[in-house]
C-alpha positions as CSV (number, residue, x, y, z in Angstrom):
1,X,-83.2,7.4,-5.0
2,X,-79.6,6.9,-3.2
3,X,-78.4,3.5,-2.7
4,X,-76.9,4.0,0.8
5,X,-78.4,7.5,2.2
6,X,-76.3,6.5,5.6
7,X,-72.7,5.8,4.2
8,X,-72.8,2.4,5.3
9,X,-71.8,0.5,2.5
10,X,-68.8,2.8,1.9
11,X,-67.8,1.6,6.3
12,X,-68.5,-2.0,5.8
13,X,-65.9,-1.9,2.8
14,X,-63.5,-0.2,5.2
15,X,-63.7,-2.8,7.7
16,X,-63.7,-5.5,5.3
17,X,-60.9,-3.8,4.4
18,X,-59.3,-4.0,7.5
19,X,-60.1,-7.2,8.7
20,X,-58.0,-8.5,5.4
21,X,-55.0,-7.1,6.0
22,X,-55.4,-8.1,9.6
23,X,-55.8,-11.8,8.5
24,X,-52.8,-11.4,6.1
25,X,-50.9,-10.2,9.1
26,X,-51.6,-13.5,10.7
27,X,-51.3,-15.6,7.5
28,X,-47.9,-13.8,7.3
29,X,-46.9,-15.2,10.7
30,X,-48.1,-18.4,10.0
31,X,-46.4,-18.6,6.6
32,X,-42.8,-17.2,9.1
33,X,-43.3,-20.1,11.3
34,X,-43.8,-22.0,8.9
35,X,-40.8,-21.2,6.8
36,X,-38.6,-21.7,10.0
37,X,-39.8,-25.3,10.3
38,X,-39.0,-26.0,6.7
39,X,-35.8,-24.5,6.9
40,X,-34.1,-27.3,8.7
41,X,-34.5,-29.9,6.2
42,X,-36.3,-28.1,2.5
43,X,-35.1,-24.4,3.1
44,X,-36.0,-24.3,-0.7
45,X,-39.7,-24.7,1.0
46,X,-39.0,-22.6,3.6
47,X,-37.7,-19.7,0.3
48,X,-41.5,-20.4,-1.3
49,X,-43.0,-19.6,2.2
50,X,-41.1,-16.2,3.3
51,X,-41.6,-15.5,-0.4
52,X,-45.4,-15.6,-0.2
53,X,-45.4,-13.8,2.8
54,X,-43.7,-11.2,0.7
55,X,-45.9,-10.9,-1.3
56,X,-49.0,-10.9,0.2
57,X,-47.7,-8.3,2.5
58,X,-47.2,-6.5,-1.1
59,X,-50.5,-7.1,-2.5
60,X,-52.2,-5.7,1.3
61,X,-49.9,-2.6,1.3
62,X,-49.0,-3.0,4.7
63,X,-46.0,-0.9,5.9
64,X,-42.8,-2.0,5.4
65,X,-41.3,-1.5,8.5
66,X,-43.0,-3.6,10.8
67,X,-41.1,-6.6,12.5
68,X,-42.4,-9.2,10.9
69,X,-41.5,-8.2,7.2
70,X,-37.9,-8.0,8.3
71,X,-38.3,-11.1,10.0
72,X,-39.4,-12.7,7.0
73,X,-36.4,-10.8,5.1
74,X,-34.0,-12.4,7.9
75,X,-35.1,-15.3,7.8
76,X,-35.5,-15.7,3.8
77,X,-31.7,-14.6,3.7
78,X,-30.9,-17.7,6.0
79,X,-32.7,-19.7,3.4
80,X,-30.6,-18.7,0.5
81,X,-27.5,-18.9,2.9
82,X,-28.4,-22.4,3.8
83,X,-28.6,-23.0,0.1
84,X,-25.5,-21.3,-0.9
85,X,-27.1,-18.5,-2.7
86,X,-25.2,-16.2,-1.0
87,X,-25.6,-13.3,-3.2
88,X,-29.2,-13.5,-2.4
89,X,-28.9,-14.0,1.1
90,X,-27.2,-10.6,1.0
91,X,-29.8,-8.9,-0.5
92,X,-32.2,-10.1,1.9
93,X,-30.0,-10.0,4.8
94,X,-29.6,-6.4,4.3
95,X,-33.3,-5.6,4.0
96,X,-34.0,-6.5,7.3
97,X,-31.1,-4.6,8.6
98,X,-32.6,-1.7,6.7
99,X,-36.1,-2.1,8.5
100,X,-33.9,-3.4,10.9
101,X,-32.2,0.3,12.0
102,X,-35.5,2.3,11.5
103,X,-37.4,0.0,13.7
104,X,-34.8,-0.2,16.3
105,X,-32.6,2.7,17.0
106,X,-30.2,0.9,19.1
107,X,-27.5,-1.0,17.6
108,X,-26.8,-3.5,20.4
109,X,-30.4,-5.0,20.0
110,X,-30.5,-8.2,19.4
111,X,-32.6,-8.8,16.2
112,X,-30.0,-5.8,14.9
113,X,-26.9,-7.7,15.9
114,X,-28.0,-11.2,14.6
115,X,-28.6,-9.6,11.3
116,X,-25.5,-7.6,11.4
117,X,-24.0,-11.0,12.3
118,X,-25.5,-13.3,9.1
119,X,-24.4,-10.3,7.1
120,X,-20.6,-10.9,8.0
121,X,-21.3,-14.1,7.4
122,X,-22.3,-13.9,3.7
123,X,-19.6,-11.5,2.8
124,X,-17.1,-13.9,4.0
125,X,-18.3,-16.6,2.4
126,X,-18.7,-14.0,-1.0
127,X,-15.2,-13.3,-0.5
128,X,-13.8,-17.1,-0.8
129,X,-15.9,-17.7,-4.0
130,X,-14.7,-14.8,-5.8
């Protein structure tokens, strides 16, 4: 006797599947917005937030080049920057430049630029404290 003569099982997985990495798509926005709230006033908050997002985007295997990770990668290196961490705002800062260039061949775009921007920032700020 077979459990599931028709396969279905096996497709009902597959779009449970899918419907949780589409909800941890959204959860990953809403945890983005989220962050940018907190950043103004508790950017340690806002660190916990973009770092979740991380995460789950980890735990989902979702690609990593899609706009919102290095969104979450920009805006986690503000974070850090807003904290003084500036060695970690680097490191994140130039993550979303790397998703940054593949997602966006031109360099005069604007999420390209702002990033490019924050990075100059940080090394300059890297340079005084050394």
């Amino acid at each position: 006797m077979k459990l599931d003569p028709d396969g279905k099982v096996e497709t009902h997985f597959d779009e449970a599947a899918t419907i949780a990495k589409e909800e941890g798509l959204s959860r990953m926005i809403v945890f983005n917005n989220q962050g940018l709230n907190l950043a103004r006033t508790n950017p340690d908050r806002a660190i916990e937030r973009y770092t979740e997002a991380l995460q789950m985007q980890e735990r989902l295997a979702l690609p990593h080049d899609r706009p919102i990770v290095a969104a979450l990668h920009h805006n986690l290196g503000a974070a850090h920057y807003k904290n003084q961490d500036y060695a970690e705002a680097e490191k994140s800062f130039r993550q979303a430049e790397e998703i940054r260039r593949k997602l966006f061949e031109d360099v005069n775009h604007p999420d390209r630029q702002r990033t490019v921007e924050w990075l100059k920032a940080v090394e300059r700020k890297l340079i005084k404290t050394n």
